[in-house]
N, C-alpha and C positions, 0 to 999 in steps of 0.2 A: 936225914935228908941228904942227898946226894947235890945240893943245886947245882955243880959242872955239868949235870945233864938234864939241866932245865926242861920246859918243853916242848913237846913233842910237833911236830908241824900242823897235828890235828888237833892241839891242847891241852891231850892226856900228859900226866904231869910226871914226863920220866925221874924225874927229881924224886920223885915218892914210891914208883912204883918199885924203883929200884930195890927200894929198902927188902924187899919178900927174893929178890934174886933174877925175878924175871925182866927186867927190863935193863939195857946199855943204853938205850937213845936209840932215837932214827936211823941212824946210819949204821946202824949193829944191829937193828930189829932183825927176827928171822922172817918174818910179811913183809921186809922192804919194798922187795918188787915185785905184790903185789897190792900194795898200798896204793888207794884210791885220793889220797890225800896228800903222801908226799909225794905220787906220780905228778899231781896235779901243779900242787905249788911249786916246784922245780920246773914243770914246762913253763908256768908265767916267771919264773924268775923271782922267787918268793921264797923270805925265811919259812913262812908256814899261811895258814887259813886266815891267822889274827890280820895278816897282812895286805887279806885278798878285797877289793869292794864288794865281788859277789856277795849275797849275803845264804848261801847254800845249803841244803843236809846231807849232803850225799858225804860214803863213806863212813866213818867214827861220827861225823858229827850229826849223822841220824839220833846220838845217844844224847841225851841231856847234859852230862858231864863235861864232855869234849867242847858240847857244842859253849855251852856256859864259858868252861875255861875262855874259850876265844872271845866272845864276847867281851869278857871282862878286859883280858888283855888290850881289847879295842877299843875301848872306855878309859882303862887306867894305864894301863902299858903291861908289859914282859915283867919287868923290876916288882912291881906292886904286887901281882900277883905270886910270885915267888917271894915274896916277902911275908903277904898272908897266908899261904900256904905251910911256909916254915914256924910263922908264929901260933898257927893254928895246930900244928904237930906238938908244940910243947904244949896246948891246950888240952890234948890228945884228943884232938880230931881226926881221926882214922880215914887214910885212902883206899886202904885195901883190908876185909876183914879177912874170911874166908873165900875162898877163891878172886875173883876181882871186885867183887864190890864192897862198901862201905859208906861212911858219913853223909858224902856228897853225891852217891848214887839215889841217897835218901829222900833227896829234895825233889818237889815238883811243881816247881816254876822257875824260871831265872831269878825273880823277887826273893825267889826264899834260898836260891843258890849262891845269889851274889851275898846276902846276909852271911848265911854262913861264910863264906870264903871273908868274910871282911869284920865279921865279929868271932867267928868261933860259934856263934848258937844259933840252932834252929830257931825257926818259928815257933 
């Protein structure tokens, strides 16, 4: 895990994804400008989504993943989640298997995403 490149403004967890190569963070993305999410949160003046009151789906956070990540954040903080995220990796709880999905692409509700992110096990 990469955590200097924590999350992403939409959620997605540059800290993990990085590990397969394709990800530097927001500001190195090659969609930066066209990114619906960190266009967004930069015209309000915003680290990212977790930040924002809207409570929105547009862009990444149409996706369960992103949208979860930020919740959580919004609930427990930036720290937290980066902390189960990391101890969920030595659990081997997988961000990425083949191509982009994995573990937490898995899950379908927030109830069974935040579990995971905060014990390591599915429902």
């Amino acid at each position: 895990m990469k955590r200097e490149l924590g999350i992403a403004r939409c959620g997605l967890a540059c800290c993990l994804c990085s590990e397969n190569g394709s990800c530097a963070g927001c500001e190195q993305c090659a969609d930066k400008e066209s990114c619906e999410n960190r266009k967004c949160s930069m015209e309000k003046g915003l680290a990212g989504c977790f930040a924002c009151t809207e409570n929105c789906r547009k862009g990444l956070l149409a996706k369960e993943k992103p949208y979860g990540f930020v919740q959580f954040i919004r609930q427990y903080g930036r720290e937290k989640l980066l902390d189960c995220l990391e101890e969920n990796e030595k659990r081997g709880v997988v961000y990425h298997r083949q191509g982009i999905t994995g573990d937490y692409d898995e899950c379908s509700s927030l109830t069974e995403l935040f579990r995971l992110i905060e014990t390591g096990k599915k429902e």
